[in-house]
C-alpha positions as CSV (number, residue, x, y, z in Angstrom):
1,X,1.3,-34.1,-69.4
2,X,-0.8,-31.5,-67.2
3,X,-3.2,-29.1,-69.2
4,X,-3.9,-25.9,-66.6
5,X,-5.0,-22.5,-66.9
6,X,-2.8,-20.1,-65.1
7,X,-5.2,-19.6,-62.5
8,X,-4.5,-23.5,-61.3
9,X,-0.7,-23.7,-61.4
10,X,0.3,-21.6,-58.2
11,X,2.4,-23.6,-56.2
12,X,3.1,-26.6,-58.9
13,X,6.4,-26.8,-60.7
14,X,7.3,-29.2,-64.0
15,X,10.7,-30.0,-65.6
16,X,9.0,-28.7,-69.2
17,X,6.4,-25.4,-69.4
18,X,4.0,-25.6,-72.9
19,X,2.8,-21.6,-72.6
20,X,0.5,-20.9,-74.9
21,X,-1.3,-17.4,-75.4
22,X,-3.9,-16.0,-78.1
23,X,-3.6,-12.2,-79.3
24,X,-7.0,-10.3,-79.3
25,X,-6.6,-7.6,-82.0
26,X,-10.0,-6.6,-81.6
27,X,-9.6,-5.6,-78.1
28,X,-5.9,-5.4,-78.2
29,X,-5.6,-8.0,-75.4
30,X,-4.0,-10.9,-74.1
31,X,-6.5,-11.9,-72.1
32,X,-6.1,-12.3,-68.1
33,X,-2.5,-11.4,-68.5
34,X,-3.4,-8.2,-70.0
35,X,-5.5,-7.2,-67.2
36,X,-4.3,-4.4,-65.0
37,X,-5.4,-5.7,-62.1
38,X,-3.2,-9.1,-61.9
39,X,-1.7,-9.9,-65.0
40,X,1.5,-9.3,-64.2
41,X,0.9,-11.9,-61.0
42,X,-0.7,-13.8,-63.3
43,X,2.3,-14.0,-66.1
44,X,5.1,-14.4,-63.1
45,X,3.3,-17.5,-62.0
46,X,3.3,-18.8,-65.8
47,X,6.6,-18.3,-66.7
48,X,8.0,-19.0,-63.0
49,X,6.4,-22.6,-62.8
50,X,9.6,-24.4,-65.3
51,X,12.5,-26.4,-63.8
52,X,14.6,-26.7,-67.0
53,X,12.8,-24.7,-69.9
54,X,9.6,-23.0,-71.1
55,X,8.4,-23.2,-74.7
56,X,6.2,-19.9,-75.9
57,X,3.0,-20.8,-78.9
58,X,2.0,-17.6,-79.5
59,X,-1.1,-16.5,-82.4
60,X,0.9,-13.2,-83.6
61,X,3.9,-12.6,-85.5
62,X,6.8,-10.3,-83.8
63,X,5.8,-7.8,-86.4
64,X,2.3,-7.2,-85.0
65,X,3.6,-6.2,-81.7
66,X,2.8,-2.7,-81.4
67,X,4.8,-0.5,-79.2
68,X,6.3,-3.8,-77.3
């Protein structure tokens, strides 16, 4: 088992991806994937990194979404 930030899995692939994000409700954010700039860079190289499956922990229930 690996344990890396998004920033240090370009290029690396694994049979199993553990993706874990964190909610910010005070400033409505996911964090470096929320950013304008290169979060959506940053989520394609998150999700993109699995061989056979990727497994999701998130720290928000579907019904806190708002407007997703």
């Amino acid at each position: 088992m690996f344990v890396k930030s998004v920033e240090n899995v370009q290029g690396d692939e694994r049979d199993i991806i553990i993706f874990s994000v964190a909610y910010d409700k005070s400033v409505v954010s996911y964090g470096p994937i929320s950013s304008t700039t290169n979060g959506v860079n940053r989520l394609n190289v998150a999700i993109t990194r699995a061989k056979d499956r990727i497994e999701l922990f998130k720290t928000n229930k579907a019904s806190e979404y708002n407007g997703w």
